[in-house]
C-alpha positions in Angstrom: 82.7 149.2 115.2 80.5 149.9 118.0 81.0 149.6 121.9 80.4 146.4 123.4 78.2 148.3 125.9 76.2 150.0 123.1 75.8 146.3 121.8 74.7 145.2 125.2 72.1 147.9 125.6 70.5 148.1 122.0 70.2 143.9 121.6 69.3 143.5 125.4 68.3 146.2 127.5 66.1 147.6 124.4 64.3 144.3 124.1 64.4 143.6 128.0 62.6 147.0 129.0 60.3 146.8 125.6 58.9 143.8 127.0 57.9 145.0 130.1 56.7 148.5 128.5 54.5 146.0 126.0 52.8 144.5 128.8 52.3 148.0 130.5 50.5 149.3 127.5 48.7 146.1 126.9 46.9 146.4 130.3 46.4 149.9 130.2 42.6 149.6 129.1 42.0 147.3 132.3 40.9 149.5 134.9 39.0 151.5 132.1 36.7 148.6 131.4 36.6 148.0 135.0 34.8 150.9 135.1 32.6 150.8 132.0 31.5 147.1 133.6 30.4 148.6 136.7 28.9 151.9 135.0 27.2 149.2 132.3 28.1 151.6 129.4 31.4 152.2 127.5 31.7 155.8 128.1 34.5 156.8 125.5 36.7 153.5 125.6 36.5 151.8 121.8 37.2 147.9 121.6 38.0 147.6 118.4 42.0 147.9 119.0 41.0 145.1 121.4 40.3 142.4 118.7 43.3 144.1 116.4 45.6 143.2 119.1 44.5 139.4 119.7 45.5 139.2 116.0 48.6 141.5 116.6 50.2 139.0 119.6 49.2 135.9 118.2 51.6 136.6 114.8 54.1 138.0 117.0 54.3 134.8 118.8 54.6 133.1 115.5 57.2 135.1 114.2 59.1 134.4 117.4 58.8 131.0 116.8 60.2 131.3 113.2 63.0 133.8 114.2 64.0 131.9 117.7 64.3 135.4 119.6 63.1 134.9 123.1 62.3 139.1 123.7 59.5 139.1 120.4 57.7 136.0 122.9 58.0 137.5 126.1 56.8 140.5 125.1 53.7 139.5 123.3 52.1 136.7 125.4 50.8 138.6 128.5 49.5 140.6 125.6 47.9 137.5 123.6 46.3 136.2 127.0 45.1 139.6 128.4 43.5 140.4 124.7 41.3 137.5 125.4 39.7 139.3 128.6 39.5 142.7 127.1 37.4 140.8 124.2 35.0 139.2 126.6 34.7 141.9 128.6 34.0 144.2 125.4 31.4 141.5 124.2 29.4 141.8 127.8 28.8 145.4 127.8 27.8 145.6 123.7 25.3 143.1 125.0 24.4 144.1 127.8 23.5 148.0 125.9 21.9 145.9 123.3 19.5 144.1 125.9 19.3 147.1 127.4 18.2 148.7 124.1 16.1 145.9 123.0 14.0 145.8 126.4 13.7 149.3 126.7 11.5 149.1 123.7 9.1 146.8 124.7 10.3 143.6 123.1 12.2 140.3 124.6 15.5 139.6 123.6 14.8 135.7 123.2 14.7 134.2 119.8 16.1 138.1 118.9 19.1 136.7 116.6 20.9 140.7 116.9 22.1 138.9 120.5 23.3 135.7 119.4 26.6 137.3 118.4 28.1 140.9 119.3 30.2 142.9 117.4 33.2 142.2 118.9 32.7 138.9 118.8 32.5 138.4 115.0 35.5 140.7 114.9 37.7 139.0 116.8 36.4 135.6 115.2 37.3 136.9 111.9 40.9 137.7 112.9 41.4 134.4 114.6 40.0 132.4 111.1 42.5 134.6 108.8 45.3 133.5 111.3 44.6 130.1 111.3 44.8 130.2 107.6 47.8 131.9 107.4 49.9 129.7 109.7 48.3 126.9 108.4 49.5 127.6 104.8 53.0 128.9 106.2 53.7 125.8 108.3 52.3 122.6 105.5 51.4 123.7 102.5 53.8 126.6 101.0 57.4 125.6 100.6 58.7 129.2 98.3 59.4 131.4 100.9 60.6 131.7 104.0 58.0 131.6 106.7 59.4 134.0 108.9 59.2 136.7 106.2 55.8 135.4 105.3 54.7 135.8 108.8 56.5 139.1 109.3 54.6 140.6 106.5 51.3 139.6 107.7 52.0 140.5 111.2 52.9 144.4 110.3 50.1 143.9 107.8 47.6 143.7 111.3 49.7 145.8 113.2 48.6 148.7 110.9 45.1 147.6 111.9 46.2 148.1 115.5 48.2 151.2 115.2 45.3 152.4 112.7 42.2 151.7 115.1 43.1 155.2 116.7 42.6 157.1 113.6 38.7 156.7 114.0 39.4 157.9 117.9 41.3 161.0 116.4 38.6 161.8 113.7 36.3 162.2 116.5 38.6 164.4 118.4 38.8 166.6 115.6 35.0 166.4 115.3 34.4 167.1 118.9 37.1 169.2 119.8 37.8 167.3 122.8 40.2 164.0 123.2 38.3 162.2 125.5 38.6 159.2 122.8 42.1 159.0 123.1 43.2 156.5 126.1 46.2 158.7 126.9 47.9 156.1 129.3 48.5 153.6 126.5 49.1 156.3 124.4 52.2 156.6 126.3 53.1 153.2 127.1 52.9 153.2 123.5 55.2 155.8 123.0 58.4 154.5 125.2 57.0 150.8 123.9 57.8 151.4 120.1 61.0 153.4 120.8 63.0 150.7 122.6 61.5 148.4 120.0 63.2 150.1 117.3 66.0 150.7 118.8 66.1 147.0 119.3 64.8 146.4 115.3 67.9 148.8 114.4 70.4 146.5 116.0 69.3 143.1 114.6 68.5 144.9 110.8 65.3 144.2 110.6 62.5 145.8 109.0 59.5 143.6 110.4 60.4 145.1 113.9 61.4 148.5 113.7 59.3 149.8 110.3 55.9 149.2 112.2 57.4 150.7 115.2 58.2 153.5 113.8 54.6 154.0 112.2 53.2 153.5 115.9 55.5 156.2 117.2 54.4 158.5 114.4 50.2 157.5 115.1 51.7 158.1 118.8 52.7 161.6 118.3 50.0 162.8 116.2 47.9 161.5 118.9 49.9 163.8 121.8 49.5 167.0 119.9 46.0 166.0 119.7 45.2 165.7 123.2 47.5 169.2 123.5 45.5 171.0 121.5 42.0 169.7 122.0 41.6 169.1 126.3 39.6 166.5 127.7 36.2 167.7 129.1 35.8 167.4 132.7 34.6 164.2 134.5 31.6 166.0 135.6 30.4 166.3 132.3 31.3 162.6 131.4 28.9 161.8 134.2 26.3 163.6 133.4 25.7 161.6 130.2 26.2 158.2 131.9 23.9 158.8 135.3 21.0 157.5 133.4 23.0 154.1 132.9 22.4 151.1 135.0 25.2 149.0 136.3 26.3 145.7 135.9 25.6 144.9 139.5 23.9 146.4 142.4 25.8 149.3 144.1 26.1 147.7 147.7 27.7 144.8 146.1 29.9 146.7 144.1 31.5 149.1 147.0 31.6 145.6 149.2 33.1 143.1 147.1 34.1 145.1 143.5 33.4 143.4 140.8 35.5 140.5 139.3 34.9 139.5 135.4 
């Protein structure tokens, strides 16, 4: 039988400090697309973990909702809201580089149907349409199963999606020798995130919590020795590539006012 303070720790302090490490890594990108808004280009940052994790707090909220535990909720709705922004702001710079692109070549973006809808966009559309099917089918029309296991399943079954987005971000490390495509400050948000989570999953027995924890601390670690063994390229160089780029908005107003999205 174990200690009523090791109780206390792994079924509230785990869960407690898991929810505030979730929102941490959540908003880790912000500043970084900040950045890429002002520069007008996305640099190294990839937004397709962006749409992933929309998909990834919105079943977590459901599966709160079936399973009644208040830390699952608190920890994924600043996520679910702030996914929203990274999305939009994602879906700005793809078109503003496609404008960009398309007027750059001599021809006019109206009536061009490549700007109608971004990348991003039909991603995160597409994630939002399976999930409305899902809980649609979950809460009306199946009655077999139990809808917490049904949700649970399809939940981890994004959250590999999430966790799996990286592994085109550490191809091209391997490719480029250099890990500027890993975002290293969620990569270790992500790494104290998923432990207390499975601590937490370990204490309540179940597998929907800690099993896709433990594959994110695994894609977290791989990621680490990554960034060990290939070094990120200095800023300089970074810069050098992006000074032909034109920002979002004018410099003076930029340095006076920063820019709000």
């Amino acid at each position: 039988m174990e200690a009523p303070w090791v109780s206390i720790v792994l079924n509230y302090v785990c869960p407690s400090v898991g929810c505030i490490m979730a929102s941490l890594m959540f908003a880790a990108p912000i500043f970084d697309l900040r950045e890429a808004l002002q520069r007008g280009s996305f640099g190294n940052l990839n937004p397709v973990p962006w749409a992933a994790m929309t998909g990834n707090c919105l079943g977590w909220v459901a599966y709160s909702y079936y399973t009644k535990d208040p830390f699952v909720l608190a920890s994924n709705v600043p996520g679910l809201i702030l996914s929203f922004w990274l999305n939009s702001g994602a879906s700005k710079l793809q078109y503003y580089e496609l404008a960009t692109s398309i007027k750059a070549s001599g021809e006019s973006t109206v009536g061009n149907e490549e700007v109608v809808t971004m990348p991003q966009e039909s991603l995160l559309l597409r994630i939002l349409v399976a999930w409305g099917v899902i809980l649609v089918w979950v809460g009306w029309i199946q009655q077999s199963y139990s809808p917490a296991l049904i949700v649970g399943i399809c939940v981890n079954v994004n959250l590999v999606f999430f966790y799996g987005a990286p592994l085109e971000a550490m191809w091209r490390v391997i490719r480029s020798q250099s890990s500027d495509a890993i975002h290293v400050p969620t990569m270790i948000m992500n790494w104290i995130n998923t432990t207390f989570w499975m601590a937490y999953g370990f204490a309540r027995q179940d597998p929907i919590i800690y099993l896709p924890n433990g594959i994110g601390l695994v894609m977290g670690i791989l990621q680490g020795i990554l960034v060990c063994l290939f070094p990120r390229r200095r800023r300089g160089e970074d810069d050098e590539d992006d000074e032909s780029n034109v920002g979002l908005v004018d410099e003076d107003t930029r340095q006076e006012q920063g820019l709000v999205v």
